[in-house]
N, C-alpha and C positions, 0 to 999 in steps of 0.2 A: 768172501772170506770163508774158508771151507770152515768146518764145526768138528772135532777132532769127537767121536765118541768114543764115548768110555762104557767097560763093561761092569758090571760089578766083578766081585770079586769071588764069589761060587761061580759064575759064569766062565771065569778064566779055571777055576781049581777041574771046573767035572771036563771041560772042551781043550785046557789046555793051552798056556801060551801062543802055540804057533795060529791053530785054529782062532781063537778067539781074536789074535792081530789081523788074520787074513779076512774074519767076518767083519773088523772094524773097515780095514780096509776097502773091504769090499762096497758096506756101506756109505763110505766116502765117496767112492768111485761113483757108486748112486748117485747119489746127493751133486757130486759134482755135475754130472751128466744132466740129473735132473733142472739145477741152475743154469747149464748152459741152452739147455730146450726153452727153459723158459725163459731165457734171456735170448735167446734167437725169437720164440712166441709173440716176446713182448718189443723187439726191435720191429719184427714182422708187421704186428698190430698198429705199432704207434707209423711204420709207412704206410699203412692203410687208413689210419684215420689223417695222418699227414697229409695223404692225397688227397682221401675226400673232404677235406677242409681248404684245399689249395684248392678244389675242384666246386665246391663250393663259393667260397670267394671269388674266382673266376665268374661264376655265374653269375654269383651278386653283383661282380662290376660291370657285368655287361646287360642286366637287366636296369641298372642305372644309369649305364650310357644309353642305352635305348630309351629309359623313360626321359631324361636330360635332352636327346635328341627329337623325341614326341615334343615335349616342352617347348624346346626352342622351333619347330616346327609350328604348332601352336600361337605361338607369341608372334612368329615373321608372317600368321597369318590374322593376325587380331590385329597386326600392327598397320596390312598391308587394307584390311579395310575400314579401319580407321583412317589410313591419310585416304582413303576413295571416300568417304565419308567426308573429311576435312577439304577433299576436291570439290564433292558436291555443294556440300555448305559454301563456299567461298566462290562459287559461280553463281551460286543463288543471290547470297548477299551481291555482287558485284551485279547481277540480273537489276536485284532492287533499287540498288544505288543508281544503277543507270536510271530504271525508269522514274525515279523520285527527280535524278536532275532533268529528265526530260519534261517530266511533270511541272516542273519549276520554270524550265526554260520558256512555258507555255505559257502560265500563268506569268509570268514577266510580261511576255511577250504581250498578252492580253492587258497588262494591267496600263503597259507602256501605250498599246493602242487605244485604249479609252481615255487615257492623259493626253496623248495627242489629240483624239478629238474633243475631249474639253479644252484644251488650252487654243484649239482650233475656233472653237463653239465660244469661248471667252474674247479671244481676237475678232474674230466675226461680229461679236455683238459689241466689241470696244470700235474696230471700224464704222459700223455704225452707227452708234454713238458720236464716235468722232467727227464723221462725216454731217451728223447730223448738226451739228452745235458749228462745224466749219462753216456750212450753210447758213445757220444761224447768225453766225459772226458775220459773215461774208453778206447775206443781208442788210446786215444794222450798220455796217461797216457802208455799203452800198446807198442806205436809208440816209447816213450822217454827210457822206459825201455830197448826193443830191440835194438835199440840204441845206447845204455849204454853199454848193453853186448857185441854188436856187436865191441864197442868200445874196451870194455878190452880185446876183443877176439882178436883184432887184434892188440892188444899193446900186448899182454901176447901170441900168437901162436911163434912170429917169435923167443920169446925169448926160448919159450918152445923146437924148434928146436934149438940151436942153439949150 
């Protein structure tokens, strides 16, 4: 909004109405010229800081997309020997487990074979045992028979003569 000056009033008396409007006006003219430079200065300036804030910004997004892209770089490689890690671990365990059941399988094995020759070594020694007392039996049994005969033989001879 232009600013109308004003002169005093000896200024108009010694210069003169016409002079004194033409100096006012002139100094308008000023003034206005002056507002539109600095208002071209300051459109000027503020695309120049416009830019290098748009040019800035730019920067800054692409220095966080690269560090976002570091990052997840990063991460798909902590991630990736981590499951080689979890690969290792889980062949190991699975290494162990095998050899724990093989261990086992042995020990079974061995425990089942010393059961079988005790209960071999108990059979064996019930066999003879048994055999031995069958004998026994088979004796006495043999003893009582004889015996027996011996008996009627001597009840049944003297009648036989007689």
């Amino acid at each position: 909004m232009p600013v109308t000056a004003k002169l005093s009033k000896q200024f108009y008396d010694r210069l003169g109405d016409q002079v004194a409007n033409e100096l006012v006006e002139w100094f308008n003219q000023v003034d206005a010229t002056y507002r539109s430079d600095l208002r071209e200065m300051n459109e000027l300036n503020f695309s120049r800081f416009d830019a290098k804030v748009e040019q800035r910004f730019a920067e800054q997004d692409a220095r966080i997309d690269r560090r976002f892209a570091e990052f997840e770089v990063r991460i798909e490689r902590r991630m990736a020997a981590f499951e080689v890690r979890i690969e290792q671990r889980m062949a190991e365990f699975e290494v162990r487990v095998e050899q724990r059941i093989a261990e086992f399988e042995v020990r079974v094995e061995q425990r089942l074979a010393a059961f079988e020759v005790r209960i071999e070594k108990r059979l064996a020694a019930f066999e003879v045992s048994m055999r031995a007392e069958m004998e026994k039996a088979l004796r006495e049994h043999t003893r009582l028979l004889f015996l027996g005969w011996v008996t009627l033989l001597a009840t049944i001879l003297p009648l036989w003569f007689r």
